[in-house]
C-alpha positions in Angstrom: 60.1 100.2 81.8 63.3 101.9 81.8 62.8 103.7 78.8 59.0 105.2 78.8 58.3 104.3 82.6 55.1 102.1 81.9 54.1 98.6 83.6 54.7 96.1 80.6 53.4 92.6 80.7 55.9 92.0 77.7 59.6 93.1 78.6 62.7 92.4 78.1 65.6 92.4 81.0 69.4 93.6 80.2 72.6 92.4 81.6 72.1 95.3 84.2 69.0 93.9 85.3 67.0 97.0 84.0 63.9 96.0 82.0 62.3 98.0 78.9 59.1 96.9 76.5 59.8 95.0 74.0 59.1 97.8 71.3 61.6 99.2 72.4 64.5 97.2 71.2 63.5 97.8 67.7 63.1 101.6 67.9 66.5 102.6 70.1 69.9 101.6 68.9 72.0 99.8 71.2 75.6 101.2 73.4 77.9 99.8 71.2 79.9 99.6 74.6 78.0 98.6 77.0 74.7 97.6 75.5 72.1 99.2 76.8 69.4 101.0 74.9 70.5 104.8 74.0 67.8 107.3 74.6 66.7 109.2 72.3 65.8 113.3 73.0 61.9 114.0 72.7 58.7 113.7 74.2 58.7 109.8 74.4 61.5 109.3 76.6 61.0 112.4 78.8 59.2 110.0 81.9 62.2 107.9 81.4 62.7 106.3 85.1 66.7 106.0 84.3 69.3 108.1 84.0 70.8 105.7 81.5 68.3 106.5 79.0 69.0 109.8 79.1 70.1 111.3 75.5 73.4 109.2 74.0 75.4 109.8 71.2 75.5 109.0 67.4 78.6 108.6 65.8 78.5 109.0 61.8 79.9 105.5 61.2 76.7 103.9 62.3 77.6 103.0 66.0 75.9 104.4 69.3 77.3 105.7 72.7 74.6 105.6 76.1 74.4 108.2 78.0 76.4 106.5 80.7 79.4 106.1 78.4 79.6 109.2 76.6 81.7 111.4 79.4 84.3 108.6 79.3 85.0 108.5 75.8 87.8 108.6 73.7 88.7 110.0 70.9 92.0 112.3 71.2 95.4 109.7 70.5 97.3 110.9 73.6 94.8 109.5 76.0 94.0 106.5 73.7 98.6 106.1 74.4 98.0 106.5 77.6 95.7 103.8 78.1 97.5 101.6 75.8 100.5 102.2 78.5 98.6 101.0 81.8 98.0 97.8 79.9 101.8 97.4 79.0 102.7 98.3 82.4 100.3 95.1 83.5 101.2 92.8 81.1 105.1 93.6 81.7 104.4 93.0 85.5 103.1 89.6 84.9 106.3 88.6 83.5 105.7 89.1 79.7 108.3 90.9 77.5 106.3 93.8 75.8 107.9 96.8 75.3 107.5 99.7 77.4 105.4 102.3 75.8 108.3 104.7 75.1 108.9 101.7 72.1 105.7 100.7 71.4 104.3 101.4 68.1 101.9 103.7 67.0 98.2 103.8 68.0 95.7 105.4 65.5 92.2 105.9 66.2 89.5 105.4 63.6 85.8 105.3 62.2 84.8 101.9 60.8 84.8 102.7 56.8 88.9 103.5 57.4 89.4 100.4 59.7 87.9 98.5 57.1 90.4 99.9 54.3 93.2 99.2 56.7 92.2 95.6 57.2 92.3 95.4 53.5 95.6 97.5 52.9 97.3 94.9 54.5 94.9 91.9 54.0 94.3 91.3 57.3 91.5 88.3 58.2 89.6 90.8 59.5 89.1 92.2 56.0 86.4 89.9 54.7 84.5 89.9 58.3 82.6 92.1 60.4 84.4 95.2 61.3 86.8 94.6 64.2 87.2 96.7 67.1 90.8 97.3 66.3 93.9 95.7 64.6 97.5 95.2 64.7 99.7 95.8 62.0 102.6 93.1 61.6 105.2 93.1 59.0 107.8 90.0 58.8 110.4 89.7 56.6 113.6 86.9 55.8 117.2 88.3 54.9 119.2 85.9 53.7 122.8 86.4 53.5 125.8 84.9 52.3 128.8 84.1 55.1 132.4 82.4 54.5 130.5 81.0 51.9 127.6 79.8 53.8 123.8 81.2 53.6 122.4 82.7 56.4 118.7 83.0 57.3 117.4 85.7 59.8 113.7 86.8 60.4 112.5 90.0 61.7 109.0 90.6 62.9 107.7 94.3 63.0 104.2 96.0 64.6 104.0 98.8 62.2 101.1 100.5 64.5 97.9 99.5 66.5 94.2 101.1 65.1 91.2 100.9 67.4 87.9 102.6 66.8 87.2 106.3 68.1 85.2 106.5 70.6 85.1 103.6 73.0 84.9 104.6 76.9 88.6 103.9 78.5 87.7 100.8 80.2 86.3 99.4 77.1 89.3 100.6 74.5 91.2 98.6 77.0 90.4 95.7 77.1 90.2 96.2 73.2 94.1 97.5 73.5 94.9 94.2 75.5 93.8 92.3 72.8 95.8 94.1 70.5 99.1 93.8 72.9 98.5 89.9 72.8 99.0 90.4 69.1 102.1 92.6 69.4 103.6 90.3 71.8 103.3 87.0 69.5 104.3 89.2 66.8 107.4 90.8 68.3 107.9 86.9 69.9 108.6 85.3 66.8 105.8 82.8 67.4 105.2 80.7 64.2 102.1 81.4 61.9 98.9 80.1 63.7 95.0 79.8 62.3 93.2 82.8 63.1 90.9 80.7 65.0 93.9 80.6 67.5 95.5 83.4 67.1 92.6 85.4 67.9 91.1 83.1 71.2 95.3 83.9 72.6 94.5 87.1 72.2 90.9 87.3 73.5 92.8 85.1 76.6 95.2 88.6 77.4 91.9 90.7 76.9 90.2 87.7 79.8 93.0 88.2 82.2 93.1 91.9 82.1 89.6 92.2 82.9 89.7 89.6 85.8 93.2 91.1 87.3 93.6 94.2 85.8 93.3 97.5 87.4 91.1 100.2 88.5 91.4 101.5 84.4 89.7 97.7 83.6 86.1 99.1 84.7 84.0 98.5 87.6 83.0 94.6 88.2 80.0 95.6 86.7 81.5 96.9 83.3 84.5 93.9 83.4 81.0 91.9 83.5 79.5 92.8 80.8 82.9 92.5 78.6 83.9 89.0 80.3 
């Protein structure tokens, strides 16, 4: 067992292949981004026979960092940019028109209780549903204006700013930011209202090919694994 370092007949066995008694799923949380158990400081763990269940991290909106993830997270908004920018620079060297990060809008980073007030603020369809990972924040608006006596109709579609949780290791915020530029991009597109079933599998699609073509900042295979 990875976590107290006895033979168990009973076990359980992670994505990482490291097994741990079954107990123990119930007593330590889980890395909220990477999913292994977080160790817990004290007498009970001390024989542990990982490194990965060395002490994590609690954050006060409920959610858990391993140990392994801890040194990589993020939680100042100039690195969180930063990231966002590698994944524009990607996305714009496929071919798709996203703006350089120079123009892109604002990225805020937050704990769960003010991501969820921010889904409601601007009734998002995440509102009603488990906490998402992040959101975008569209606005669209139709001007209509009378020329030589003929009415004119323009649209104009506006990402107001990007939110993620604080927090995630920079591979993981991400592939979480290129699901949020797949937003911006059918936003700032004009694409025509779609069901959130859809909107949100086009999106998970840019999150997919960052991770399988993405760069160095996408995570080792191991960690693109675990998110694919």
């Amino acid at each position: 067992c990875t976590v107290c370092g006895l033979v168990s007949v009973q076990y359980n066995v992670n994505f990482y292949g490291e097994s741990y008694c079954q107990e123990h799923a119930k007593q330590l949380p889980a890395c909220h981004a990477c999913g292994r158990l977080v160790g817990k400081s004290g007498p009970t763990h001390q024989k542990a026979a990982s490194a990965s269940l060395a002490a994590g991290c609690d954050y006060a909106d409920g959610r858990s960092l391993c140990a392994r993830c801890v040194p990589q997270a993020v939680h100042n908004p100039e690195d969180a940019r930063s990231v966002l920018g590698q994944v524009l620079t990607f996305f714009a060297n496929l071919g798709l028109d996203v703006p350089a990060l120079a123009d892109a809008p604002p990225l805020v980073l937050l704990d769960r209780s003010a991501m969820q007030r921010l889904c409601e603020h601007h009734s998002s369809a995440h509102a009603h549903q488990k906490c998402p990972l992040g959101v975008t924040c569209s606005r669209h608006s139709i001007r209509i204006s009378a020329q030589s006596g003929r009415q004119r109709r323009s649209e104009q579609h506006e990402v107001e700013r990007i939110a993620c949780l604080h927090g995630f290791p920079r591979h993981f915020l991400a592939a979480v930011l290129a699901h949020e530029v797949g937003h911006m991009y059918l936003t700032l597109r004009g694409f025509p209202q779609l069901s959130h079933q859809v909107t949100e599998g086009l999106c998970e699609l840019f999150s997919f090919v960052w991770l399988q073509q993405g760069p160095d900042a996408a995570g080792t295979p191991e960690e693109r694994g675990y998110r694919l």
